[in-house]
PLY file of the C-alpha trace (Angstrom):
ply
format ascii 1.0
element vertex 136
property float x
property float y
property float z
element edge 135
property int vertex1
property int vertex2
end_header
0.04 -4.10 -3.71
0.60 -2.99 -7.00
3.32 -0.64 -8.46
2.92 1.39 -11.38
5.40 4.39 -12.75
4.16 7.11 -15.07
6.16 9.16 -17.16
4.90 13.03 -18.04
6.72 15.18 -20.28
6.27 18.75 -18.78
7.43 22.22 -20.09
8.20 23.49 -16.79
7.28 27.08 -15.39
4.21 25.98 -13.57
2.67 23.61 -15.96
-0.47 21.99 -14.84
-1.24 18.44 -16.17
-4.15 16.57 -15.67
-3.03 12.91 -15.38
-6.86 11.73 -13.93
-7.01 9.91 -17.19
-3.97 7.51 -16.50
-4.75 6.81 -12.87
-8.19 5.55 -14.07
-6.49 4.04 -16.97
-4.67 2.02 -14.33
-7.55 1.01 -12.13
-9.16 -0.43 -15.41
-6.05 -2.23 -16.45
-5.96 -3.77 -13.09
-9.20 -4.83 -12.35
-9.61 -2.92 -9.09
-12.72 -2.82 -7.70
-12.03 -0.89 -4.76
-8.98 0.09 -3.03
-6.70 3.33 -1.71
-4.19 4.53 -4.93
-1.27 6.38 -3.56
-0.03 8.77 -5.68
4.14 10.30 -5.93
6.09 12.54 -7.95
9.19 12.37 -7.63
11.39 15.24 -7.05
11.54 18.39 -5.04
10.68 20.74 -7.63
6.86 19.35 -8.87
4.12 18.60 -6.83
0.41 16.72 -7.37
-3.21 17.85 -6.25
-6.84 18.25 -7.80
-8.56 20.64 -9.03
-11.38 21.22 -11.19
-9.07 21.29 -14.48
-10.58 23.99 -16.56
-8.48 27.19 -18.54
-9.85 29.77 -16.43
-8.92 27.80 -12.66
-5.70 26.87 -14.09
-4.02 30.00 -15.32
-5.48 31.19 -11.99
-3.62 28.64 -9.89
-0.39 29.66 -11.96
-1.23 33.43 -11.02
-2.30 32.56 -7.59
1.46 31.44 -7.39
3.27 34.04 -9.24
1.97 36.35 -6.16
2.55 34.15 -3.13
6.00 32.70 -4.28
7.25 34.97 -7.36
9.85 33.87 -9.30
12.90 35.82 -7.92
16.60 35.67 -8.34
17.46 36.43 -4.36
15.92 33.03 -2.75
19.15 32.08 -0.92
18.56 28.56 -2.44
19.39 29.83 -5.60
22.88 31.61 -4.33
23.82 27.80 -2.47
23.39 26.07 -5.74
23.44 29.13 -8.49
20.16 27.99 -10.12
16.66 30.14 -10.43
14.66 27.65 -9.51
14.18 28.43 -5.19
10.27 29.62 -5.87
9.84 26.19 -7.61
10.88 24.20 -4.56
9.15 26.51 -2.32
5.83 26.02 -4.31
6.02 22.02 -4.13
6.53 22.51 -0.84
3.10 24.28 -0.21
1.12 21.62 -2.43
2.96 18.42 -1.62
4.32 15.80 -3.90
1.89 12.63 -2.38
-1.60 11.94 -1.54
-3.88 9.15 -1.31
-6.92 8.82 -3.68
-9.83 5.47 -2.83
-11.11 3.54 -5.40
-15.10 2.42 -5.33
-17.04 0.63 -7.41
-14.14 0.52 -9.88
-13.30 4.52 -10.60
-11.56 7.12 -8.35
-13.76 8.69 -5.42
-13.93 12.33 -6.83
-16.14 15.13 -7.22
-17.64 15.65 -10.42
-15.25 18.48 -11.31
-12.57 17.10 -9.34
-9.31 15.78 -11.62
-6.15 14.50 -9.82
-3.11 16.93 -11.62
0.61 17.05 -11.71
2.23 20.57 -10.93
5.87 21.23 -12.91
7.15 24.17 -11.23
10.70 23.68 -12.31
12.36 26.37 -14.54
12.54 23.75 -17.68
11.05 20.94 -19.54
11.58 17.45 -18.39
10.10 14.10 -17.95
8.26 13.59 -14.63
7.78 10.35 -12.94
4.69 9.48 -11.12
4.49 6.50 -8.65
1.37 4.89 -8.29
0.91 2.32 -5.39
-2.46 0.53 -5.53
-3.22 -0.99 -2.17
-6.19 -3.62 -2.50
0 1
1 2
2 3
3 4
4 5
5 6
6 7
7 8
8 9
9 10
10 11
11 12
12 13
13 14
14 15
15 16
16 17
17 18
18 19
19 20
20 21
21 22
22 23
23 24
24 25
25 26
26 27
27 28
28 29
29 30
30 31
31 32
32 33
33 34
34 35
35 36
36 37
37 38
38 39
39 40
40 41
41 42
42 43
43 44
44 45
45 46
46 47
47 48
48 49
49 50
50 51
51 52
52 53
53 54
54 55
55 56
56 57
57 58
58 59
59 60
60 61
61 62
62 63
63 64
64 65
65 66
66 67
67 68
68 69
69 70
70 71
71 72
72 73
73 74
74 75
75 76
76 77
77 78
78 79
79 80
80 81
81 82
82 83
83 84
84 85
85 86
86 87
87 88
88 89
89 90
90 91
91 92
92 93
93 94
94 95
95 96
96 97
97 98
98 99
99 100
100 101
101 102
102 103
103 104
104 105
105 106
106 107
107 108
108 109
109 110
110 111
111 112
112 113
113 114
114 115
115 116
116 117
117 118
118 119
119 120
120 121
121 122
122 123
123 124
124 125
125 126
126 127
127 128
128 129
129 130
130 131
131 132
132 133
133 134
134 135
């Protein structure tokens, strides 16, 4: 198995990253010709998926969003710990913060359109920290 961490500076406030480009970077760099790539943000407040990463699908994901979980000052998470961040736990919640991605023929198995992105929910900027475990 092989470990790899990634470090993403985000600006917060549902910022949508595509990091495709550094998972394949690291299937290159490691000379795998086929395998499963687990994939982990870390922390409660971010979360990964894909997505065909393009202006119009993104600022619709970060709309799509801003109607299910709106960014509120009455989540009850927010009284416990007197933060405004509750919606952006709740929304890394519905996507997840892990998945699996295989490897073939030495590039990621996805759709044409498909691109593997990182989701910073968070109120604020910060560095996020993605763990990649290659299993070959």
């Amino acid at each position: 198995m092989i470990t790899a961490f990634i470090k993403i500076k985000t600006k917060g406030n549902d910022d949508i990253i595509n990091i495709t480009p550094q998972i394949q970077a690291l299937i290159a760099q490691n000379h795998i010709e086929s395998g499963i790539i687990f994939l982990s943000v870390i922390g409660s407040t971010a979360a990964l998926t894909t997505m065909e990463y393009e202006p119009g699908l993104v600022k619709d994901l970060s709309q799509s969003f801003e109607r299910l979980l709106p960014f509120r000052k009455d989540y009850a998470h927010n009284a416990a710990w007197s933060d405004d961040n509750g919606h952006s736990h709740l929304r890394s919640t519905f996507l997840k913060t892990n998945f699996f991605v295989s490897v073939s023929e030495s590039n990621l198995d996805l759709g044409t359109w498909q691109q593997i992105v990182l989701v910073d929910f968070d109120t604020r900027s910060r560095e996020r920290t993605v763990v990649a475990k290659i299993i070959i």
